[in-house]
C-alpha positions as CSV (number, residue, x, y, z in Angstrom):
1,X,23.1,-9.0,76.7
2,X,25.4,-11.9,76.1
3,X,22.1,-13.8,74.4
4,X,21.5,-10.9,72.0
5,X,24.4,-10.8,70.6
6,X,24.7,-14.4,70.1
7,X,21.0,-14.4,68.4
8,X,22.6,-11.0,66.3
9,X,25.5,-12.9,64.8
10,X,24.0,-16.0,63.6
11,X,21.2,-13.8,61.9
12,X,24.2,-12.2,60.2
13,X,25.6,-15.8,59.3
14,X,21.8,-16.9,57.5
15,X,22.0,-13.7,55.6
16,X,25.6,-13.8,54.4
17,X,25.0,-17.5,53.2
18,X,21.6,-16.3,51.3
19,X,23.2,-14.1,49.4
20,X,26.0,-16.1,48.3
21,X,23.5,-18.7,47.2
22,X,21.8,-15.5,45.6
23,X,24.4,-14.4,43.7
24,X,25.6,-18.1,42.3
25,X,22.0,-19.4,41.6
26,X,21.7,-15.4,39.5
27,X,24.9,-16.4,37.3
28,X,24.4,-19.8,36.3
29,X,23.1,-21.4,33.4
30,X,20.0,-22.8,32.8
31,X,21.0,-26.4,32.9
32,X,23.8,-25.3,35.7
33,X,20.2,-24.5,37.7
34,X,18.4,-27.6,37.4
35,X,21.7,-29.4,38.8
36,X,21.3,-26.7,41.8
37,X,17.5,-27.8,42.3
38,X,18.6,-31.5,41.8
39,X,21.4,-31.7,44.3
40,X,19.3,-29.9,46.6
41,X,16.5,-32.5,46.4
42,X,19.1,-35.0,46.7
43,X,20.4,-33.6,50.3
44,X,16.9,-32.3,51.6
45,X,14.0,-34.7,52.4
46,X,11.6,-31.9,52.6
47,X,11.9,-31.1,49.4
48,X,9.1,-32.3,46.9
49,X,9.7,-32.2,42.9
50,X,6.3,-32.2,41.8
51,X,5.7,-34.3,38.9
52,X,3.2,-33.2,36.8
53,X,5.0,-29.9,35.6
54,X,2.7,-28.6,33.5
55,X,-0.5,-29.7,35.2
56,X,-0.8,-25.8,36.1
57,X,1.1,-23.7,33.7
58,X,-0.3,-20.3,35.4
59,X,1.6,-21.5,38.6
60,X,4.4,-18.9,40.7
61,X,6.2,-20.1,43.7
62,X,4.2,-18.5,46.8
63,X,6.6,-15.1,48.1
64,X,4.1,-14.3,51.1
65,X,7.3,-15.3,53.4
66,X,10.1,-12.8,51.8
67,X,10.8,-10.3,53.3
68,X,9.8,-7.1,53.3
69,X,11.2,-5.0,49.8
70,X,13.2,-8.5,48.7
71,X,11.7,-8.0,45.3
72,X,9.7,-5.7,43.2
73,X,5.7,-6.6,43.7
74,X,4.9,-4.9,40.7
75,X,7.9,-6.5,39.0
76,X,6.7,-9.9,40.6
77,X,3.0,-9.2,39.2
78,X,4.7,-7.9,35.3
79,X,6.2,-11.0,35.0
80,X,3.4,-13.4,36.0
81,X,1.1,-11.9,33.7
82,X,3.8,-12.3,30.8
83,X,5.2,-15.3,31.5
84,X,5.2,-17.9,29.0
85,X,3.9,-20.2,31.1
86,X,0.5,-18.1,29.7
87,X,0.8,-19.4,26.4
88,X,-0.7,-22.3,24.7
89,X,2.2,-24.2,23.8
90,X,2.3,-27.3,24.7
91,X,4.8,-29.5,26.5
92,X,6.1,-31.4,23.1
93,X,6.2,-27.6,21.4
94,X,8.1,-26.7,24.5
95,X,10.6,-29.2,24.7
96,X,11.1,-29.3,20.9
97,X,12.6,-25.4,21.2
98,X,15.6,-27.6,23.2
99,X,18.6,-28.1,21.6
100,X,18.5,-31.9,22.3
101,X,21.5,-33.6,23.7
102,X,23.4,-35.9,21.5
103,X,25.5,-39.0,21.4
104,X,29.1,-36.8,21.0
105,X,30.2,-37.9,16.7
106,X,33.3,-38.8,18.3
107,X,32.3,-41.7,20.5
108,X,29.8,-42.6,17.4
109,X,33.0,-43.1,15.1
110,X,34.5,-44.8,17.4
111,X,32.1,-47.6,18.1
112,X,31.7,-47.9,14.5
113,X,35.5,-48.1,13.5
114,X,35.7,-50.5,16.4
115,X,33.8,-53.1,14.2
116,X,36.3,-53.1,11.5
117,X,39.7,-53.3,13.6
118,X,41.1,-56.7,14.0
119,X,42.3,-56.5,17.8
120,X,43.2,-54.7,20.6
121,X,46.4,-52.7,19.3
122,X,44.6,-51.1,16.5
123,X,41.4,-50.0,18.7
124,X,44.3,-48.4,21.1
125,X,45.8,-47.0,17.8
126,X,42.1,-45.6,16.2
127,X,41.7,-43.7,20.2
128,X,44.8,-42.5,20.6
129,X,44.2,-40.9,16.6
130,X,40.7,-39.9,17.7
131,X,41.6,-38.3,20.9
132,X,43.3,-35.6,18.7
133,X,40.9,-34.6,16.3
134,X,39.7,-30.9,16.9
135,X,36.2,-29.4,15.8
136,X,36.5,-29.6,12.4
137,X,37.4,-33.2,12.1
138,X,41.2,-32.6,11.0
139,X,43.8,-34.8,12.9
140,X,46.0,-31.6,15.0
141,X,49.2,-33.7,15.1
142,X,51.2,-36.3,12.8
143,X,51.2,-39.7,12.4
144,X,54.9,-40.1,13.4
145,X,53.4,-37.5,17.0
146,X,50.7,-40.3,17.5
147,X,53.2,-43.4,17.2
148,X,55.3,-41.4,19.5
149,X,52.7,-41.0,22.1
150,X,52.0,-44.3,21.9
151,X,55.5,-46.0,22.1
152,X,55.9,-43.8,25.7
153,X,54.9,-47.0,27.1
154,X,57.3,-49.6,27.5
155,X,55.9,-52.0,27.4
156,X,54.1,-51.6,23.8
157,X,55.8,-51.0,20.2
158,X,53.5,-49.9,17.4
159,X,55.0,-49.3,14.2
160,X,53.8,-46.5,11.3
161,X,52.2,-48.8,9.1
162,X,49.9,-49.7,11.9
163,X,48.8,-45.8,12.4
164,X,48.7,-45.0,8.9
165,X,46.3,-48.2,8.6
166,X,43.9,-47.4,10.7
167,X,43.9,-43.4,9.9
168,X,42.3,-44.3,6.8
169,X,39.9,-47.0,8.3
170,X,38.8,-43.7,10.5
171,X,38.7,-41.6,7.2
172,X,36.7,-43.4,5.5
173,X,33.9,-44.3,7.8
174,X,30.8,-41.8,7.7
175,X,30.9,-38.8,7.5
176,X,34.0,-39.3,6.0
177,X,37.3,-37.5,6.3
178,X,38.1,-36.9,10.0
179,X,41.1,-37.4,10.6
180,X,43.0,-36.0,7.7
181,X,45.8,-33.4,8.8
182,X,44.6,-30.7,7.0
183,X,42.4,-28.6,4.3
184,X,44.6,-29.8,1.3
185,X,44.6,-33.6,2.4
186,X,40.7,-33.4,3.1
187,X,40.1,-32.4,-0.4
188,X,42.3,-34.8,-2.2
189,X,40.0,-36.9,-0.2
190,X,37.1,-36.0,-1.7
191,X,38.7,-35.8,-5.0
192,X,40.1,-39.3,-5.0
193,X,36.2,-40.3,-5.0
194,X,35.2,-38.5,-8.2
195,X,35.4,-38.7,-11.8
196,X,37.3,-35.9,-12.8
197,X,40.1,-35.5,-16.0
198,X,43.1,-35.3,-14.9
199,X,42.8,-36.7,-12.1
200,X,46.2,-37.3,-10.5
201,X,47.6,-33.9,-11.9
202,X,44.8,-32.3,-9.9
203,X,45.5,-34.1,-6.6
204,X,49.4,-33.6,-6.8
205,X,48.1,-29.5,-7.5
206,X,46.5,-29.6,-4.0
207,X,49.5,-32.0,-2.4
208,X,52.6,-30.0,-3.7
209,X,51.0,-26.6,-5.3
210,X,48.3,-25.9,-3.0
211,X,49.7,-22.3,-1.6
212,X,49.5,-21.6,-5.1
213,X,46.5,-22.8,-5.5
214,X,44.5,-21.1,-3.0
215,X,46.3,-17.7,-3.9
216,X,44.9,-18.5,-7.6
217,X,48.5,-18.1,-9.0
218,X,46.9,-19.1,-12.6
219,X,50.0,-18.3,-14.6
220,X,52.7,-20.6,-12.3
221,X,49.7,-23.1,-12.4
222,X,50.3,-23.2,-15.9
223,X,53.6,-23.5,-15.9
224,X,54.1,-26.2,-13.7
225,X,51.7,-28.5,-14.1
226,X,50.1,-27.7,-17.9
227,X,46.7,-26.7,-17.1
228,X,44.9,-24.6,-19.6
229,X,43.2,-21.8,-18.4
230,X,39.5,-23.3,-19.1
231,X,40.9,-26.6,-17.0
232,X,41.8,-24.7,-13.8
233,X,38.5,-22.8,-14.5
234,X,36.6,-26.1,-14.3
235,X,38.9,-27.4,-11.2
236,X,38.0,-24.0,-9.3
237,X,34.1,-24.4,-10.0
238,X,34.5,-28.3,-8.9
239,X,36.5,-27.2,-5.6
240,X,34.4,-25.2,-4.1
241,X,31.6,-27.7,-4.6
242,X,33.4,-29.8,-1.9
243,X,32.8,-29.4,1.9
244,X,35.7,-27.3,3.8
245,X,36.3,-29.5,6.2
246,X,34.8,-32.8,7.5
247,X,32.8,-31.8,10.4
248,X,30.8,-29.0,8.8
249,X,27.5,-28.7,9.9
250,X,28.1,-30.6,13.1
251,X,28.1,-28.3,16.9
252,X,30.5,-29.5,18.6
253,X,31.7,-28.2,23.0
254,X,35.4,-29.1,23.6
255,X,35.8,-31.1,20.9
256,X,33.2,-33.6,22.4
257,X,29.7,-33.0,22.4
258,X,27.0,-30.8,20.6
259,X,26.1,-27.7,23.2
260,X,22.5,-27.9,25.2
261,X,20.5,-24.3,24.7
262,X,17.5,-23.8,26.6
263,X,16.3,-20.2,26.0
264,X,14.9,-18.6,29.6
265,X,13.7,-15.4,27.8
266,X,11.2,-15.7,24.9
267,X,10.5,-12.3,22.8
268,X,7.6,-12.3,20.3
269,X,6.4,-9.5,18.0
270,X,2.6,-9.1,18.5
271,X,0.6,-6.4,17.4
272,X,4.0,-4.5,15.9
273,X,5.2,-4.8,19.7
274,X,7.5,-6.7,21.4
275,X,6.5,-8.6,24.3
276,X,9.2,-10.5,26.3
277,X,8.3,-14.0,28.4
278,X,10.0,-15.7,31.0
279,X,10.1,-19.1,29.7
280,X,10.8,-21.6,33.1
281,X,8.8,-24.6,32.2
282,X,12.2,-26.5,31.8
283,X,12.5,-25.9,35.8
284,X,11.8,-28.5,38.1
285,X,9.0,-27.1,40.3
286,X,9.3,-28.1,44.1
287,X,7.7,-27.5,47.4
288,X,7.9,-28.3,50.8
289,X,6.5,-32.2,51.6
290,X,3.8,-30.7,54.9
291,X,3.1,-34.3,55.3
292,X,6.9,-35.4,56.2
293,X,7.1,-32.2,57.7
294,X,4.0,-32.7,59.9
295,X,5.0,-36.5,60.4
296,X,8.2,-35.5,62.5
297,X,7.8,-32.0,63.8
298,X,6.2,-33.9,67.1
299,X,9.7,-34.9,67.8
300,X,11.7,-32.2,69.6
301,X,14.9,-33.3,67.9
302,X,13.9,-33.4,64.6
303,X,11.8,-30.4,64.3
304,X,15.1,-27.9,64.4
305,X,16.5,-29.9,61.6
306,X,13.1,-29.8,60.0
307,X,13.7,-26.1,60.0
308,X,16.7,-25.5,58.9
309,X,15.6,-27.6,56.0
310,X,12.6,-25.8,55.5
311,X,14.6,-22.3,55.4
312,X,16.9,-23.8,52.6
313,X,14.0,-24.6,50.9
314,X,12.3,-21.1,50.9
315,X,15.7,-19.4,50.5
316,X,16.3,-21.5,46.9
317,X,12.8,-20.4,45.6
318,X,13.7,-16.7,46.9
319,X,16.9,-16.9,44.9
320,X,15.7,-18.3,41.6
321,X,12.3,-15.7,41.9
322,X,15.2,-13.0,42.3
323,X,17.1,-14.3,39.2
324,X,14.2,-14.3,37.5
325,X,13.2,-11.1,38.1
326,X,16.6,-9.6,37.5
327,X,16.7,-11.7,34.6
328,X,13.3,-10.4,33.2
329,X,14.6,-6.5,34.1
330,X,17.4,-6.8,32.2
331,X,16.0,-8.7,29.0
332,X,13.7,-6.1,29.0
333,X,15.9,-3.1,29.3
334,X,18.2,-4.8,26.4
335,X,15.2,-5.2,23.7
336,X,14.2,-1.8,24.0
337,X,17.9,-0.7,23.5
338,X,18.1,-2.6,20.5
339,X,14.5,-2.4,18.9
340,X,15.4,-1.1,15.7
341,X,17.5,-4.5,15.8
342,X,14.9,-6.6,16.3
343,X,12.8,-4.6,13.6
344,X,15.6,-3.8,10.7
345,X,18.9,-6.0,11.2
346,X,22.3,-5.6,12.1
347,X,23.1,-2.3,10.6
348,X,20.9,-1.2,13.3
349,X,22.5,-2.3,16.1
350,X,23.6,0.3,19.0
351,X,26.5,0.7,21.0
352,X,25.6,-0.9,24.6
353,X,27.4,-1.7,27.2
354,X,26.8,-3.2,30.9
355,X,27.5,-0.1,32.2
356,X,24.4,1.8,30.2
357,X,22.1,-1.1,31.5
358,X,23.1,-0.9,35.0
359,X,22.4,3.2,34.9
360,X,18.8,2.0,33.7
361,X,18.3,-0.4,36.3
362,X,20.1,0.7,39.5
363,X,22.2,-2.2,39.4
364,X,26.4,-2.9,39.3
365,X,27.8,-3.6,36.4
366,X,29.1,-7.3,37.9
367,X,25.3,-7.8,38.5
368,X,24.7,-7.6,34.8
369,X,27.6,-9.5,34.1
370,X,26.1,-12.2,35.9
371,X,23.0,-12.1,34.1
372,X,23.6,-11.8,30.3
373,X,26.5,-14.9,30.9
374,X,25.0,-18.2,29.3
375,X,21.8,-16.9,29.5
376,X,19.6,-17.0,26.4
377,X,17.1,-15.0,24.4
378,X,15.0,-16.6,21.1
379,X,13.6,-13.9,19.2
380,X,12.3,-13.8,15.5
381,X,15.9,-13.2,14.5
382,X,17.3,-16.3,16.3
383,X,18.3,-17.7,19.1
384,X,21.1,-15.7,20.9
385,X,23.3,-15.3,23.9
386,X,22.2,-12.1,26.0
387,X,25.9,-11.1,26.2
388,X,25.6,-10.5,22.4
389,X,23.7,-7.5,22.2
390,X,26.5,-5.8,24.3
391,X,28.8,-4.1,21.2
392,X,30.9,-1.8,21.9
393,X,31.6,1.8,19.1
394,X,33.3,3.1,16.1
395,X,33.5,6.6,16.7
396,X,32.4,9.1,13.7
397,X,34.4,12.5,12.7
398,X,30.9,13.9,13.7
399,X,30.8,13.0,17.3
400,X,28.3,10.0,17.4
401,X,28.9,6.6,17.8
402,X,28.4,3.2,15.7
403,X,27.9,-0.3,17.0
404,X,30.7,-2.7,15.8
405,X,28.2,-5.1,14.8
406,X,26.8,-2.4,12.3
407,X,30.0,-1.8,11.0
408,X,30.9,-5.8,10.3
409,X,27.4,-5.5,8.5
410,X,28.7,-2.9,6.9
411,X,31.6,-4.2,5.6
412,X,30.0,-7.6,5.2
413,X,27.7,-5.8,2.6
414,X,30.7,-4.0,0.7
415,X,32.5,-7.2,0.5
416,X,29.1,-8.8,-0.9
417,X,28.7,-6.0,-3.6
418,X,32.2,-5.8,-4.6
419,X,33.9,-6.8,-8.3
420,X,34.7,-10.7,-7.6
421,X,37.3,-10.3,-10.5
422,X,38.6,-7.5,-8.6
423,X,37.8,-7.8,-4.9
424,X,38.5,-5.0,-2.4
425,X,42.0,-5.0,-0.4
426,X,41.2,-4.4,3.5
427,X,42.5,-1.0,3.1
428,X,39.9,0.2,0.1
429,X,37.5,-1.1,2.4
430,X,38.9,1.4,5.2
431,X,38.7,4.3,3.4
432,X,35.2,3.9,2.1
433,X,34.1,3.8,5.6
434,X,36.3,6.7,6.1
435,X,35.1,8.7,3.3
436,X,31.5,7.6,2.8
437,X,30.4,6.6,6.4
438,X,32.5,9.2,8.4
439,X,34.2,6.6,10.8
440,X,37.3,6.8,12.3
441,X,38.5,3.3,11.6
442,X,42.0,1.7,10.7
443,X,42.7,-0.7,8.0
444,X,43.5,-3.1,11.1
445,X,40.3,-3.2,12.3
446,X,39.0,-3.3,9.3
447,X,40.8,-7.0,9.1
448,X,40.1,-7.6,12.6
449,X,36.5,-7.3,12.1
450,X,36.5,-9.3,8.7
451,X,38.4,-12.1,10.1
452,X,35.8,-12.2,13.2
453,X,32.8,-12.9,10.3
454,X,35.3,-15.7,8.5
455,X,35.2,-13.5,5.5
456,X,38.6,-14.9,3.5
457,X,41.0,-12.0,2.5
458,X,41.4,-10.5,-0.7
459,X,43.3,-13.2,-2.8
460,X,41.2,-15.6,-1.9
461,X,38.1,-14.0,-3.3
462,X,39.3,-13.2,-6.4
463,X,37.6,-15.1,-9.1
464,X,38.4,-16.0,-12.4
C-alpha cells in the first residue's frame, strides 16, 4: 500500500512538470523556442540535432509513444499533409522570408565616429550622447543633462564645448542627423546643406517661429520675418521633401537592434482558397542518439539516468507537436473569421475576440492568449502578428457591430478624400460616421483612432 502511493505521487510530479513545460514551450516565440531546443541539447547527451534539416522535408516527429487522446490524430494527419514542409521552396527561399539579424545602427555609428575622435574623453563623450538617442535618432536630453551625467564622477571634468563638439561629429556621420534634439533642429540640419534663398531667414523660421510654422500661421509668418506668400509656398513644398526624422526607414527593438520575424504560419490563396501551412523548417530537428543510448544502458547506474533523459526528450517533441497543433487550430479558426479580410481589405475586418475563438475551439481564453502572442502569420497582405486580427467593435444605432480596424479605414479614407485647403476637424469626421455610417462614436475616439494611424490633426493638414 505504502509502495503504491509512493509510485502514485511521483506520476503526479512527471505530469505536473509536463505541463508546465507545455504551457511555456505553447507561448513562446519562435526564436524563444529554438533557445528551448538549444539549452536542452546543451544539458542532455541523448539528444541529437540532426544536421541535414532539410534532407527530408516531409519529415514529423514520431507520436506512437503519446498517450492516449494527447492530440487530435486527425488534426496531427491535417497538418502533415499541409505543412509547408510539402512545398518546393527551397532552403535559400526559406531562409530569405527571415527578417535577418543586423549589426544594431547604433553600435555601427559608434565604431565609425570612434575613427574621428582624438582620445579617450571624447569617445566617453560620443557614448554617453549615443546612449540617449531613442528610435528616431533624436538626442532625448540636453547637452548641459549629458555634461551633467558625465561630471557625476569625480574624478572626471568635461566641459560644454567638448559635448557640443562631438554632437556634431555624431550628426554628421551617415545617415546623418542623429543626435539632434528635435524635429525643428533635424531640419535646419538638412536645410543648412542646401541651396535655398533665403537661407538664414528660413532656418531662424524653424529655430524661433517653428510653432508657427507647423500650424501654417501664413499671416504672422509674414509679419515677422517678410516672406511673401509665394516664398513660404516654395519653403512648404521644399519641407516636406525632407525626411521627418533621422532614423526613418530603419526597425529598430529598445532602441538597439532591428526585430528577428520568423513567420510559423504561412497562408496562400490557391485556387480562390486559402490554404494555411505550418512553416517549422527554422526548427532544429532532434532525436534520441540509440547508439549512446545503447552504448551505456548495460550499466545499471546509468540506464535510470538514461531514462529520465530519454523522457525529457519525448516530452519536448510532445510539447512543441502540441503547440503546433494548437497553433495550426487557431490560425485556422482566425482566417476563416477574417476571410473577407484577406480577400477585400481593412474595411472588412470583423470584430473578434479571444473569447469568440476559444467558443470555436473548446479552449480558455489564456490558452489563446498564449498562442496569438509573438506568433506570426505571412499572408498575401503582409506579414502580421496573430494578435492583430483580434479588434474589438463600434457599435451601430442598428444593433450590429463594426471592427475598429474598419472604422480607422474608414476614417483613413475620409481624411484621404477630404479638401486639403480645408481639411476636416476630428468632430466633422464624427458626425459623418454618425450620420452616414450609423455608428455610435465620439469625437474622442475619433482622435484616438487617428492618432493610433499617425494621421497629423487638422492644422497640420491644411495646405496652401
Amino acid at each position: 500500500m505504502e509502495l503504491f502511493q509512493e509510485q502514485r505521487q511521483e506520476q503526479q510530479l512527471i505530469m505536473t512538470q509536463e505541463m508546465r513545460q507545455s504551457l511555456e514551450v505553447l507561448q513562446v516565440s519562435a526564436l524563444e523556442l529554438i533557445n528551448i531546443i538549444e539549452k536542452e541539447a546543451e544539458d542532455n547527451p541523448l539528444i541529437e540535432i540532426l544536421e541535414d534539416r532539410f534532407e527530408d522535408i516531409s519529415r514529423t516527429s514520431d507520436h506512437s509513444n503519446l498517450e492516449e487522446g494527447y492530440i487530435d490524430e486527425d488534426i496531427y494527419e491535417d497538418i502533415k499533409k499541409t505543412s509547408y514542409f510539402n512545398h518546393d521552396d527551397s532552403t535559400t527561399d526559406i531562409i530569405n522570408k527571415l527578417t535577418a539579424k543586423e549589426t544594431p545602427i547604433l553600435e555601427e555609428l559608434l565604431s565609425e565616429v570612434r575613427l574621428d575622435l582624438k582620445n579617450e574623453s571624447e569617445q566617453k563623450i560620443a557614448e554617453e550622447i549615443i546612449n540617449y538617442i531613442n528610435n528616431k535618432g533624436f538626442l532625448e536630453i540636453t547637452e548641459e543633462e549629458i555634461l551633467e551625467n558625465l561630471n557625476k564622477n569625480p574624478n572626471t571634468k568635461f566641459n560644454l564645448e567638448s559635448i557640443i563638439k562631438v554632437k556634431k561629429i555624431i550628426k554628421n556621420t551617415e545617415p546623418g542627423g542623429i543626435g539632434c534634439n528635435d524635429i525643428s533642429e533635424y531640419l535646419i540640419f538638412q536645410i543648412e546643406n542646401k541651396e535655398i534663398i533665403k537661407k538664414e531667414i528660413v532656418i531662424k523660421m524653424l529655430n524661433e517661429n517653428f510653432e508657427d510654422f507647423m500650424r501654417k500661421k501664413i499671416k504672422q509668418l509674414k509679419k515677422d520675418l517678410g516672406f511673401s506668400e509665394e516664398e513660404l509656398k516654395k519653403i512648404y513644398t521644399l519641407v516636406s521633401t525632407l525626411k521627418p526624422y533621422p532614423l526613418v526607414g530603419y526597425a529598430m527593438e529598445d532602441n538597439k537592434s532591428k526585430e528577428v520575424i520568423i513567420p510559423e504560419i504561412i497562408l496562400k490563396e490557391e485556387n480562390g482558397e486559402f490554404e494555411i501551412y505550418l512553416n517549422d523548417k527554422y526548427l532544429p530537428e532532434i532525436k534520441i542518439n540509440n547508439e549512446y543510448y545503447k552504448m551505456l544502458s548495460n550499466d545499471e547506474k546509468a540506464l535510470n539516468y538514461l531514462k529520465e533523459k530519454a523522457m525529457k526528450i519525448r516530452t519536448l517533441e510532445k510539447c512543441i507537436e502540441q503547440r503546433n497543433i494548437t497553433m495550426y487550430r487557431v490560425a485556422k479558426t482566425i482566417v476563416e473569421a477574417q476571410k473577407d479580410f484577406f480577400k477585400f481589405g481593412e474595411k472588412y475586418f470583423k470584430p473578434l475576440t479571444l473569447y469568440d475563438i476559444g467558443v470555436v475551439l473548446n479552449l480558455h481564453e489564456s490558452t489563446i492568449s498564449r498562442v496569438v502572442n509573438n506568433k506570426y502569420m505571412e499572408t498575401p497582405r503582409g506579414i502580421f502578428e496573430l494578435k492583430y486580427f483580434f479588434s474589438g467593435r463600434v457599435e451601430t444605432y442598428r444593433g450590429a457591430a463594426m471592427s475598429i480596424v474598419a472604422v480607422q479605414k474608414m476614417i483613413g479614407e475620409i481624411i484621404k478624400r477630404e479638401n486639403k485647403k480645408k481639411p476636416l476637424t476630428d468632430n466633422e469626421i464624427c458626425e459623418f460616421l454618425k450620420d452616414k455610417k450609423g455608428l455610435k462614436i465620439s469625437s474622442r475616439t475619433v482622435t484616438n483612432y487617428r492618432e493610433s494611424m499617425k494621421i497629423l490633426p487638422t492644422y497640420l493638414r491644411k495646405e496652401l
